[in-house]
Wavefront OBJ file of the C-alpha trace (Angstrom):
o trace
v 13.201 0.478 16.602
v 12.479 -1.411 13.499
v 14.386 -0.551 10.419
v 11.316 1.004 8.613
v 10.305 2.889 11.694
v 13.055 5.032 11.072
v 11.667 6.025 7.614
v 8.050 5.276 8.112
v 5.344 4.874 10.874
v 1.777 4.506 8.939
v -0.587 6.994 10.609
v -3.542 5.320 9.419
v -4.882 8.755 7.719
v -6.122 7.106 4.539
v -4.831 9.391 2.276
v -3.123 6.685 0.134
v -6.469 5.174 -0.178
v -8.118 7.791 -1.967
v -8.467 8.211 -5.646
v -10.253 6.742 -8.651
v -7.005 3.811 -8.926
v -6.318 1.357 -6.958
v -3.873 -1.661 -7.006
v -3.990 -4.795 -9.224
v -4.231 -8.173 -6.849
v -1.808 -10.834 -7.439
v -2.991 -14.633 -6.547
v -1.823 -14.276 -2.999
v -2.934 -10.970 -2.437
v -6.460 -12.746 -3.568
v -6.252 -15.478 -1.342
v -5.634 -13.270 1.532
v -8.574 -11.079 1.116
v -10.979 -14.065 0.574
v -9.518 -15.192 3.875
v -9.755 -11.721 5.620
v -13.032 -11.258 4.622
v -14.295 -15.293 5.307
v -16.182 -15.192 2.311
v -16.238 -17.700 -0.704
v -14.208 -16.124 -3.146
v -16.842 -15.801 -6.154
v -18.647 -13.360 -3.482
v -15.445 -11.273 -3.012
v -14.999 -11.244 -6.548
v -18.409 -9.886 -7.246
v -18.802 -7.551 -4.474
v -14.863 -5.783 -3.676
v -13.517 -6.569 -7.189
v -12.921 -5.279 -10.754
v -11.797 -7.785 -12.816
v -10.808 -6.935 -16.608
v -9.912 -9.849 -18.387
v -6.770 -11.329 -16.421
v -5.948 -8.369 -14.237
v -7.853 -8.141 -10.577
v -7.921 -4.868 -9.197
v -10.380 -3.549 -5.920
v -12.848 -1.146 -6.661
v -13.664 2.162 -5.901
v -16.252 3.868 -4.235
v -16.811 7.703 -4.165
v -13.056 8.283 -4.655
v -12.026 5.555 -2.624
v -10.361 2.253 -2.267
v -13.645 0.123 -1.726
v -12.394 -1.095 1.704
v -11.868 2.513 3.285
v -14.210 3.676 5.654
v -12.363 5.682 8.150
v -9.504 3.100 7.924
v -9.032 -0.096 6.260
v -11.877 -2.887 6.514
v -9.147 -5.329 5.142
v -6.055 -4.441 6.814
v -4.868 -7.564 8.049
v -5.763 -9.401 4.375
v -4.443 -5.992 2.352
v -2.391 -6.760 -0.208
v 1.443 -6.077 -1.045
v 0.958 -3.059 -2.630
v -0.778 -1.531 -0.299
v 1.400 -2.848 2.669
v 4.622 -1.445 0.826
v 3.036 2.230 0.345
v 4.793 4.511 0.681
v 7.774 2.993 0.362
v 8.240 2.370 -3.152
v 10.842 2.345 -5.335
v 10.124 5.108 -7.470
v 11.840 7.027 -4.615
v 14.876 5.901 -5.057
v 15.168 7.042 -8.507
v 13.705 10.409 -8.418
v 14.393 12.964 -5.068
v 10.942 14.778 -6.434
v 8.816 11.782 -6.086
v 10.068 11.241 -2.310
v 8.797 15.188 -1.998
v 6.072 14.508 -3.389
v 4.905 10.973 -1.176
v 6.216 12.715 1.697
v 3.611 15.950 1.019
v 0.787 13.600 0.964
v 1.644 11.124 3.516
v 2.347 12.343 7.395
v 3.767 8.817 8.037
v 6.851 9.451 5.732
v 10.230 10.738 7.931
v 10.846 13.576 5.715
v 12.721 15.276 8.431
v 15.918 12.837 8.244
v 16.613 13.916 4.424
v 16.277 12.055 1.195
v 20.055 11.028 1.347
v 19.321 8.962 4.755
v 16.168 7.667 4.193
v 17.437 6.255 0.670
v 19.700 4.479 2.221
v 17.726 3.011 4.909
v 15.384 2.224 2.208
v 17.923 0.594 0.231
v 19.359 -1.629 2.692
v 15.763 -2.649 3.560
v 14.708 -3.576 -0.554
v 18.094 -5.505 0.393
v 16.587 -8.021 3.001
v 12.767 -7.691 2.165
v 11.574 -9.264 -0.972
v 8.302 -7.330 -0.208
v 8.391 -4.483 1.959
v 5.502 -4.779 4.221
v 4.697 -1.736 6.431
l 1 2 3 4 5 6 7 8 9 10 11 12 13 14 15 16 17 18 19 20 21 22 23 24 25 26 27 28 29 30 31 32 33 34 35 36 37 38 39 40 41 42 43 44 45 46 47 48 49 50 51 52 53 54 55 56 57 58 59 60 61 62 63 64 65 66 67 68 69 70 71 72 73 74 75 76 77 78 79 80 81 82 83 84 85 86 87 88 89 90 91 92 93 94 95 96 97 98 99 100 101 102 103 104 105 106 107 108 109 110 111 112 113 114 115 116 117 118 119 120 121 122 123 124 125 126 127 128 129 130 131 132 133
């Protein structure tokens, strides 16, 4: 078993893509999608996209990340944030805020306590630079 497994098996539910906010896209997390989606990139840009002044965000679309439709239509070009959700830092730092992920996310071993799964989690922010789930 992978180290994350023990703290985290995505059930593809979609949960974590709903809601009128999405992530801000880095330069690699743009390159990726333009790849993943074999488009030129000024048609990505115009079509998936929100882009206020320097920041590059995805859009949203009836309470939704724009690439959700019963699962993710970019999965393989998502980008970092998305592939470390759930397991963000914030966790670490606050026991109410693993509650809280683990409520809205089935994928989330809740059931091995916050003490164990912060240190799993720890050692893995150890040897990932990203966590990618």
């Amino acid at each position: 078993m992978l180290e994350i497994e023990r703290i985290f098996t995505c059930r593809r539910c979609g949960f974590c893509c709903h809601g009128e906010t999405t992530v801000s896209l880095d330069e690699n997390d743009q390159r990726q999608m333009v790849q993943c989606l074999n488009l030129h990139r000024e048609q990505v840009k115009s079509k998936y996209w929100r882009v206020t002044g320097t920041t590059v965000q995805m859009q949203t679309v009836d309470g939704h990340c724009i690439f959700y439709d019963q699962g993710c239509l970019v999965h393989a070009g998502r980008p970092w944030r998305c592939r470390q959700w759930p397991l963000h830092p914030s966790i670490l730092d606050d026991e109410l805020n693993f509650h809280i992920i683990a409520e809205s996310c089935p994928g989330i071993r809740a059931e091995i306590g916050y003490e164990e799964f912060c240190r799993i989690l720890r050692r893995i922010m150890t040897d990932m630079e990203k966590i990618s789930c």
